[in-house]
C-alpha positions as YAML, in Angstrom:
chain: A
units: angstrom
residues:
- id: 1
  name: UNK
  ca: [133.59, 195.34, 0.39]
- id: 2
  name: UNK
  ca: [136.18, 197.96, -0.13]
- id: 3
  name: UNK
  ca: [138.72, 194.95, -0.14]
- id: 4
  name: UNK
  ca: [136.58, 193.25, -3.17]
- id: 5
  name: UNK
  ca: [136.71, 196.65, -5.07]
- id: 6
  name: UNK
  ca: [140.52, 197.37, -5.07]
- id: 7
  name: UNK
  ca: [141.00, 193.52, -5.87]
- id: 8
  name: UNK
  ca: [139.07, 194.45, -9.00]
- id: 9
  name: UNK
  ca: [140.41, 197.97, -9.69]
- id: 10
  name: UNK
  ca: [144.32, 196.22, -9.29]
- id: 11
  name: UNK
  ca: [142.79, 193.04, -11.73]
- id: 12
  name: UNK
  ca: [141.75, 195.84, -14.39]
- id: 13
  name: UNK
  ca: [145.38, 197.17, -14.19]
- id: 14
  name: UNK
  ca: [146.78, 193.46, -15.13]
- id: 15
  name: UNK
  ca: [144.38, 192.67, -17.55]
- id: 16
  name: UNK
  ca: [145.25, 196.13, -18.98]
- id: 17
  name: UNK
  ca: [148.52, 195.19, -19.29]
- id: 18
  name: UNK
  ca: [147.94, 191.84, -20.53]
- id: 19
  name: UNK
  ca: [145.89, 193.32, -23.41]
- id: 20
  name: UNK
  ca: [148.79, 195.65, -24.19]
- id: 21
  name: UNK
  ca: [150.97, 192.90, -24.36]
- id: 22
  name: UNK
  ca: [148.97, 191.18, -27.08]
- id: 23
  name: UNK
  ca: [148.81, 194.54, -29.05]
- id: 24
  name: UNK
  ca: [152.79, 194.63, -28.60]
- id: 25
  name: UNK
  ca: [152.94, 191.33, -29.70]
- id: 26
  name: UNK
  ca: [150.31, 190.18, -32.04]
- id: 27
  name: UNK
  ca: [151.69, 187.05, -33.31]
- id: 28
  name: UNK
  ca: [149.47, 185.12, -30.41]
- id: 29
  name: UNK
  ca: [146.43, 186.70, -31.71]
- id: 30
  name: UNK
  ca: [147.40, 186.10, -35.66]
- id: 31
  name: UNK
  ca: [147.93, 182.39, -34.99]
- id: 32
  name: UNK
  ca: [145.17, 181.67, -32.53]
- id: 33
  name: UNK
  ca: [142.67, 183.20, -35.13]
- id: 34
  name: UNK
  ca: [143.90, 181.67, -37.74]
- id: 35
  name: UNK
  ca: [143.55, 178.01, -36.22]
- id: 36
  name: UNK
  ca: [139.97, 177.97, -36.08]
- id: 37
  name: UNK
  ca: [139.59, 179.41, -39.23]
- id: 38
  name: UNK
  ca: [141.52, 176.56, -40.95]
- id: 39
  name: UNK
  ca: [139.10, 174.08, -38.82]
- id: 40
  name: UNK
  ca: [136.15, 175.75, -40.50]
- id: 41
  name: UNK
  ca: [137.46, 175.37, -43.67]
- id: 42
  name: UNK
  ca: [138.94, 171.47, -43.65]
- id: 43
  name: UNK
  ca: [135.81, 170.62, -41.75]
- id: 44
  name: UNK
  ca: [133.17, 172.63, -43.67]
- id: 45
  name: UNK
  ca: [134.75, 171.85, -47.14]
- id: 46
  name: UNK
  ca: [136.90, 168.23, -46.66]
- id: 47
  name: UNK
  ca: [135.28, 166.19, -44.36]
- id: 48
  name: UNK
  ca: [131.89, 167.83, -44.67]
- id: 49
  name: UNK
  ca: [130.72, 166.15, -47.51]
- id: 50
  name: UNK
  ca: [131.26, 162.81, -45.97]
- id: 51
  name: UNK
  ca: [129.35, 163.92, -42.82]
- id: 52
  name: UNK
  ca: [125.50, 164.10, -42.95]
- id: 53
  name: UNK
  ca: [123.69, 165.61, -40.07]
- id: 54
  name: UNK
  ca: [119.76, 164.65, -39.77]
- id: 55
  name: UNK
  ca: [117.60, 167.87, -40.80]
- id: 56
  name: UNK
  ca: [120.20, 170.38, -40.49]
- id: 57
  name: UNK
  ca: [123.24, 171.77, -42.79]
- id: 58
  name: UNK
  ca: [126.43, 170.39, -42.22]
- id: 59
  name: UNK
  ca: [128.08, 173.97, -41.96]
- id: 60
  name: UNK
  ca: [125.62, 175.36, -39.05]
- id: 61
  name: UNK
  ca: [126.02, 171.95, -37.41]
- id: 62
  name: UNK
  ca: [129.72, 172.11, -37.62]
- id: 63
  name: UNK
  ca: [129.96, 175.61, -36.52]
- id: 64
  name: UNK
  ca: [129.02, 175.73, -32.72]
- id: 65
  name: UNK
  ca: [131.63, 172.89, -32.38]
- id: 66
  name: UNK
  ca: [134.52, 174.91, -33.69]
- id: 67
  name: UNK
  ca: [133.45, 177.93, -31.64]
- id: 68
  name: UNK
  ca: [132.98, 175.66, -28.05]
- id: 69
  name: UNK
  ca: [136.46, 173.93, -29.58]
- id: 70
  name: UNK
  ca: [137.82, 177.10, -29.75]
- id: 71
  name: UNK
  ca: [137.30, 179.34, -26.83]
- id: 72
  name: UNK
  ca: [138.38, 176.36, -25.17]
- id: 73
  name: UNK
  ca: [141.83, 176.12, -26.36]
- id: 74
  name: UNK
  ca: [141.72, 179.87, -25.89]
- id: 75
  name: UNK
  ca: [141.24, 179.67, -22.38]
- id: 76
  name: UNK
  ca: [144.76, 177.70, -22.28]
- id: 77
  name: UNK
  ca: [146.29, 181.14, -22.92]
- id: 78
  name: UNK
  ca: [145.68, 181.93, -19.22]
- id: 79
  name: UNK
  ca: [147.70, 178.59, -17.88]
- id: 80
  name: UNK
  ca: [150.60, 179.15, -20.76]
- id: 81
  name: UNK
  ca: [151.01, 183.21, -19.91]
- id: 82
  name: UNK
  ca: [150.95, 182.54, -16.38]
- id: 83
  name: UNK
  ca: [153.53, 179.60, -16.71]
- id: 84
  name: UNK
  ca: [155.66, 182.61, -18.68]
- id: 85
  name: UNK
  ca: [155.29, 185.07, -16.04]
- id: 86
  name: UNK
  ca: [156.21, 182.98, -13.21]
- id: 87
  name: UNK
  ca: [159.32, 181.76, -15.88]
- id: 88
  name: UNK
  ca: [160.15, 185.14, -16.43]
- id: 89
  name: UNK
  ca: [160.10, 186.30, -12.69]
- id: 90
  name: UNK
  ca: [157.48, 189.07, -13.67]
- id: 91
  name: UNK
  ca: [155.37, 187.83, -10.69]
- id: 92
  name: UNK
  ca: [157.76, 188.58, -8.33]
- id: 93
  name: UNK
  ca: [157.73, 191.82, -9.49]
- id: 94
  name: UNK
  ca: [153.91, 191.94, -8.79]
- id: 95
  name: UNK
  ca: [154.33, 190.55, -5.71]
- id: 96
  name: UNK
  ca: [156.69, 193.40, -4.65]
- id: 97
  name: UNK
  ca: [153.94, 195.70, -5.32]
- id: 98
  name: UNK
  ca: [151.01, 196.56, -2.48]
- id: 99
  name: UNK
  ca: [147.91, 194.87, -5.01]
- id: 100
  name: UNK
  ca: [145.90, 192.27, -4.29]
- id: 101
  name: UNK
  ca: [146.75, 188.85, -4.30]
- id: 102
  name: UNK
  ca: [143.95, 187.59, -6.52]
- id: 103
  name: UNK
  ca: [144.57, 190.56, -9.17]
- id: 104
  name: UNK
  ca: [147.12, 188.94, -11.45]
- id: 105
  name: UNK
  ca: [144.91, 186.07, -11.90]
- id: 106
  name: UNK
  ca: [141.31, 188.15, -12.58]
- id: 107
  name: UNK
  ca: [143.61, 190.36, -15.08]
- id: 108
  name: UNK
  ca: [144.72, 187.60, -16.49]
- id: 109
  name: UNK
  ca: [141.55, 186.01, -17.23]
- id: 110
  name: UNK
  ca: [139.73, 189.04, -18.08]
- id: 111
  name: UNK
  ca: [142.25, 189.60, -20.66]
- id: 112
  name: UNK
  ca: [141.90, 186.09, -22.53]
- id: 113
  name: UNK
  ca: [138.45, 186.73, -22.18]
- id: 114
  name: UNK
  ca: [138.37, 189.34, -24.36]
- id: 115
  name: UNK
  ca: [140.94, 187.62, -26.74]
- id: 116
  name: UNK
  ca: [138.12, 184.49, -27.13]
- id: 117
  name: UNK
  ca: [135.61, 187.85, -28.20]
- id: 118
  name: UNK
  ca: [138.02, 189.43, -31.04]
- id: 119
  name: UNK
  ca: [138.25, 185.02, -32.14]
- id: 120
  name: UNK
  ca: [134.73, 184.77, -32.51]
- id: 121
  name: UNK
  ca: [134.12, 187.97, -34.20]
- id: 122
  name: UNK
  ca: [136.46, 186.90, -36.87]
- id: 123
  name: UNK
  ca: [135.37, 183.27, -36.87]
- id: 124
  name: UNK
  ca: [131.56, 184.21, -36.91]
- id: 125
  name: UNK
  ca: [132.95, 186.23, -40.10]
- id: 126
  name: UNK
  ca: [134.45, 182.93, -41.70]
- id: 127
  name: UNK
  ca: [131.25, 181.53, -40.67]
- id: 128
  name: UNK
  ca: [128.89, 183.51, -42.85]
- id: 129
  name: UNK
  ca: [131.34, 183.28, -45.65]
- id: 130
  name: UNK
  ca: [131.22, 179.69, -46.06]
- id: 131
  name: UNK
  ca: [127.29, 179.13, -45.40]
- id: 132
  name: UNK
  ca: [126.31, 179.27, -41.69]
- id: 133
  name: UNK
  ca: [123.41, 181.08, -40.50]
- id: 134
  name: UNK
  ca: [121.80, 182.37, -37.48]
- id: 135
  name: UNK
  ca: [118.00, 181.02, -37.52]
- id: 136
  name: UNK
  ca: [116.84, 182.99, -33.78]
- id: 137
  name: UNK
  ca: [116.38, 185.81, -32.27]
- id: 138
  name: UNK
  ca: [119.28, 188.65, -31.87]
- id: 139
  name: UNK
  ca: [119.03, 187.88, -28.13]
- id: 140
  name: UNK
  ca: [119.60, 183.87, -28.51]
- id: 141
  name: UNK
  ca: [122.51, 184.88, -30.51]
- id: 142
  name: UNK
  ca: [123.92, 187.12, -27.97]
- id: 143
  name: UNK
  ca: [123.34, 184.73, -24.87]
- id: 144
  name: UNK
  ca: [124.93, 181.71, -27.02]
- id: 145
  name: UNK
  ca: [127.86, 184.15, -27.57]
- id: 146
  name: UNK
  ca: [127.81, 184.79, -23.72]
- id: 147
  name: UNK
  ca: [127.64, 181.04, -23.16]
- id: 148
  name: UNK
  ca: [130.58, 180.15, -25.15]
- id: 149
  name: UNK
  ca: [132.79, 183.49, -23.15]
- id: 150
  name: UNK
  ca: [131.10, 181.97, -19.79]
- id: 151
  name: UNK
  ca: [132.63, 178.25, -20.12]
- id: 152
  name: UNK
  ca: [135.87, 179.61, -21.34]
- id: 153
  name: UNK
  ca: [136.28, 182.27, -18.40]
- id: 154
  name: UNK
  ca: [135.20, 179.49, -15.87]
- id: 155
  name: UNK
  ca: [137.94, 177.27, -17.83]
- id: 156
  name: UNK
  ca: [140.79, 179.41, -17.44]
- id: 157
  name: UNK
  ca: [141.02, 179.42, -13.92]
- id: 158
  name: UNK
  ca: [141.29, 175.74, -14.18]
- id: 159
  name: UNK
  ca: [144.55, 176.19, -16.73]
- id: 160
  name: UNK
  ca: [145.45, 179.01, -14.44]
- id: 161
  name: UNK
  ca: [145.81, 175.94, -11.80]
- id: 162
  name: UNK
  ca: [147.87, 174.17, -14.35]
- id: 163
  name: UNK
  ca: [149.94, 176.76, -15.46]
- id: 164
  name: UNK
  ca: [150.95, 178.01, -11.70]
- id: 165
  name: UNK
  ca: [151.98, 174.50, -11.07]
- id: 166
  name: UNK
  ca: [154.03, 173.18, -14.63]
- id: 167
  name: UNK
  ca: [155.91, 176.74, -14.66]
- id: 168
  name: UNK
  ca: [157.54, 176.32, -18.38]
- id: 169
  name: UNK
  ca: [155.04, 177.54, -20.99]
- id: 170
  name: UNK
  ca: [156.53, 174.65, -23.51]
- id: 171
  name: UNK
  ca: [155.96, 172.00, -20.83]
- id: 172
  name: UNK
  ca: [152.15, 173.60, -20.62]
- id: 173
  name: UNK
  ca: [151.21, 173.48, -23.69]
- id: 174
  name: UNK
  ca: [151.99, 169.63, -24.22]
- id: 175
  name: UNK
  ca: [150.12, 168.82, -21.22]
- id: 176
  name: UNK
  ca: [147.00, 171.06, -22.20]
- id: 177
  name: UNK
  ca: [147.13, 169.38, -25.49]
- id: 178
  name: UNK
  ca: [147.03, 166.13, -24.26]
- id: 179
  name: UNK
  ca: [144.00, 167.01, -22.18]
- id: 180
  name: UNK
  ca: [142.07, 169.64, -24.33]
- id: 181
  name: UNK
  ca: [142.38, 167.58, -27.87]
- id: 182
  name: UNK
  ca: [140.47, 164.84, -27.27]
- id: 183
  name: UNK
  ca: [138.10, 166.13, -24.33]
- id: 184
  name: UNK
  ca: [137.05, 168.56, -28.35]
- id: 185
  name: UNK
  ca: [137.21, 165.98, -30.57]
- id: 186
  name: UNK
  ca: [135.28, 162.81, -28.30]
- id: 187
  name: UNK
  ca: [132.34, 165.25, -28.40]
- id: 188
  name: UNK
  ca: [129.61, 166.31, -30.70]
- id: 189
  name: UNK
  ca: [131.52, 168.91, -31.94]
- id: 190
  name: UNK
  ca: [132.27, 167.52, -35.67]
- id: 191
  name: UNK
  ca: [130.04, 164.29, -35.59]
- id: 192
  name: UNK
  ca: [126.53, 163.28, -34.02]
- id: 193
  name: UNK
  ca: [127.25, 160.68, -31.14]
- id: 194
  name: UNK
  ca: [124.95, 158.56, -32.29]
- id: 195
  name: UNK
  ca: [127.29, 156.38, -34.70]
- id: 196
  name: UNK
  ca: [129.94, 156.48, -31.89]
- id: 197
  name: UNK
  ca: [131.10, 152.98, -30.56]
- id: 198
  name: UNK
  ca: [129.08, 152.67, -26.71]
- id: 199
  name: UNK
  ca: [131.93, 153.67, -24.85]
- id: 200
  name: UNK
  ca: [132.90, 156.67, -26.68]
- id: 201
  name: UNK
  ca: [129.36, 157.57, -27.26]
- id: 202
  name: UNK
  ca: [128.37, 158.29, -23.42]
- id: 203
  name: UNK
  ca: [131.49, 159.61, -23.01]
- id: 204
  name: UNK
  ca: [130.32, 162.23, -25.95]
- id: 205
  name: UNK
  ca: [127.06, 162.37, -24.36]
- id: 206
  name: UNK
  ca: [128.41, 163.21, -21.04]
- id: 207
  name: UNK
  ca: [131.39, 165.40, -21.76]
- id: 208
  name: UNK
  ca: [130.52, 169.10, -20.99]
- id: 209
  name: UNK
  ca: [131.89, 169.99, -24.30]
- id: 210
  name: UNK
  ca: [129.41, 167.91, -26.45]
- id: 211
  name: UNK
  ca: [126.76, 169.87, -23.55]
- id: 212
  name: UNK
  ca: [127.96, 173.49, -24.24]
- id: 213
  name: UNK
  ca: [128.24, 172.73, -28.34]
- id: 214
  name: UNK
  ca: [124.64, 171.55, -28.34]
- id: 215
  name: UNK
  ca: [123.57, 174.17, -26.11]
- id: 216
  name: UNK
  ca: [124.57, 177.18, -28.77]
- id: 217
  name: UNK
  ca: [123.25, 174.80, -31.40]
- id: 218
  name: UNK
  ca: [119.59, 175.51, -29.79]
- id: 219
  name: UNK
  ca: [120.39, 178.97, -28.91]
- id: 220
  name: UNK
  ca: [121.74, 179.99, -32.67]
- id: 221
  name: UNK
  ca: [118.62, 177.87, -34.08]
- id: 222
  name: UNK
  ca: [120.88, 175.36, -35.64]
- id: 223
  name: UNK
  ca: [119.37, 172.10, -34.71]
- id: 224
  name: UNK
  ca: [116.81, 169.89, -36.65]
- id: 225
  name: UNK
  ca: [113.06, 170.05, -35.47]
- id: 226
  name: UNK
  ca: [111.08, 166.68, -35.11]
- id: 227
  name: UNK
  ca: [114.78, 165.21, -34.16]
- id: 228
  name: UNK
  ca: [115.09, 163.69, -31.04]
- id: 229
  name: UNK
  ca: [117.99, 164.42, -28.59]
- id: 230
  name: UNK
  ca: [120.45, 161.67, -27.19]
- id: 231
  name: UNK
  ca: [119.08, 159.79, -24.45]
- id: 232
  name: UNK
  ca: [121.72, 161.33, -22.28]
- id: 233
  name: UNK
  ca: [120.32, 163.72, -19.95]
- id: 234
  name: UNK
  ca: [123.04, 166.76, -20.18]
- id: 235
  name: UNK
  ca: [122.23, 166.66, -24.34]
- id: 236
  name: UNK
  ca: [118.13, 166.72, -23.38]
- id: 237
  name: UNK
  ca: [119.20, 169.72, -21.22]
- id: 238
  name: UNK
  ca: [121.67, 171.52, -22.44]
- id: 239
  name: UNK
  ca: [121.95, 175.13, -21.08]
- id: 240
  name: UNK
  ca: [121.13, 173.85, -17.86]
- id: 241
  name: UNK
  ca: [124.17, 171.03, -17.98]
- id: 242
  name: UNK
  ca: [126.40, 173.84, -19.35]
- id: 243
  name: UNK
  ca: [125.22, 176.76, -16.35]
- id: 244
  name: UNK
  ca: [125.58, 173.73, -14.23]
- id: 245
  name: UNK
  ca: [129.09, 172.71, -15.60]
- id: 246
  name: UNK
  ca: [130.05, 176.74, -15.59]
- id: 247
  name: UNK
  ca: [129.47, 177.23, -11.59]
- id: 248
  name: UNK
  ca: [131.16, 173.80, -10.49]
- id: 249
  name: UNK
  ca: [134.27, 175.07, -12.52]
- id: 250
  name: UNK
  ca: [134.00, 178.46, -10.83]
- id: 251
  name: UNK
  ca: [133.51, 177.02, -7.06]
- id: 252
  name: UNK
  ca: [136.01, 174.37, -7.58]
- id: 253
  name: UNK
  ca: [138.76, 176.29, -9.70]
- id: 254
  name: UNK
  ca: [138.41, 180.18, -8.38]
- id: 255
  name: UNK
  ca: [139.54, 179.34, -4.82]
- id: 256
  name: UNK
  ca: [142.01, 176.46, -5.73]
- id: 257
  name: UNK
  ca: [143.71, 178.93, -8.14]
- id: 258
  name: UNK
  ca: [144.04, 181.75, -5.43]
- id: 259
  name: UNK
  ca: [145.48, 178.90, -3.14]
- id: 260
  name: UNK
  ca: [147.40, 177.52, -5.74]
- id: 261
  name: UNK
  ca: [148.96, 181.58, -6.90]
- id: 262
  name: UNK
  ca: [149.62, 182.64, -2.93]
- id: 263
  name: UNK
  ca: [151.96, 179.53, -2.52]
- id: 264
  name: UNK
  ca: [154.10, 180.06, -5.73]
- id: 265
  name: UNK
  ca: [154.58, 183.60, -5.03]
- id: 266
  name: UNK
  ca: [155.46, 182.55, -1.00]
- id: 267
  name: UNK
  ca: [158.70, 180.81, -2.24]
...
């Protein structure tokens, strides 16, 4: 027990310096809300009025796809800054120190996490400028807020994986790309999947993105009542396929990450 606590106390000190780091250096923060915000805008004002969603508003339809697009490239921040850090030879530095092993990565996570909240706050913002609405309760809101923060904290210890293993920020964020881009945009993020060729549509159907998206849809009282849901089971059920999808990143990724962080820093 006392071990678990002083993991967390040293993780607090590395997230606290993480978060220093991106008041120190803010251009990470400028351009990683600024993204999104020129997504809501193309997509809301460009391609929206080619795009017709059954019984709902383009705009709040759109929205919960940029903001499960989004936290999910944030949570590439963990993989890229770790990938700098071991670059940089600031994690031999940690290691010299007497900390727990699994602090650099809970700091490091903890601190995107709260880099994905200041995103959203500015991107809900851009939201209700352009026309998107909440339509539930303040405590929907708030858990499809936590949802969204949930996935992408679950996600980063996947990229934190990636990013102990690639080593070169530049190399990480091509790879990421590669991955993250269309695992966003063969989704229900921007589009229904019901016009989708077959093969791309239960792809869409079964992707955990197009899951999570539809999930905060319900939650923010953005969907279309009388509409029926895909056939596909995770978009009948979404919370449930996005809890489900959140713990099988945590059991698979916490542990492997760990692993993955004690043999870099053994060289």
């Amino acid at each position: 027990m006392n071990a678990v606590v002083e993991a967390l106390g040293d993780g607090a000190v590395v997230a606290k310096r993480n978060i220093i780091k991106i008041k120190r250096v803010p251009d990470l923060l400028v351009f990683s809300t600024i993204s999104p915000i020129m997504f809501v805008l193309l997509f809301a004002y460009v391609f929206g009025s080619g795009i017709s969603v059954p019984g709902v508003s383009y705009k709040e339809f759109l929205m919960a796809g940029i903001f499960a697009q989004t936290v999910i490239f944030g949570a590439t921040i963990t993989g890229a800054g770790l990938a700098e850090d071991m670059q940089k030879g600031i994690i031999d530095r940690f290691r010299a120190l007497p900390m727990a092993r699994s602090a650099v990565l809970v700091g490091r996570t903890t601190s995107d996490l709260a880099n994905n909240v200041i995103v959203l706050v500015v991107m809900s913002v851009t939201g209700l400028v352009v026309g998107w609405r909440i339509h539930s309760s303040f405590l929907e809101a708030l858990a499809g807020f936590g949802l969204l923060l949930l996935f992408a904290y679950a996600l980063s210890w996947g990229m934190a994986i990636v990013g102990l293993v690639i080593r070169s920020p530049e190399v990480f964020n091509q790879a990421s790309f590669m991955v993250i881009f269309p695992l966003t945009f063969i989704a229900n993020t921007f589009v229904p999947t019901t016009n989708m060729p077959t093969v791309l549509r239960v792809f869409a159907e079964w992707n955990p993105v197009s899951a999570l998206a539809q999930a905060v849809r319900q939650l923010f009282g953005n969907t279309a009542e009388g509409v029926p849901a895909p056939d596909s089971w995770p978009l009948q059920h979404p919370m449930v396929a996005s809890l489900g999808w959140i713990v099988v990143m945590m059991l698979i990724f916490v542990p492997l990450a760990i692993n993955r962080y004690k043999k870099a820093v053994s060289r």
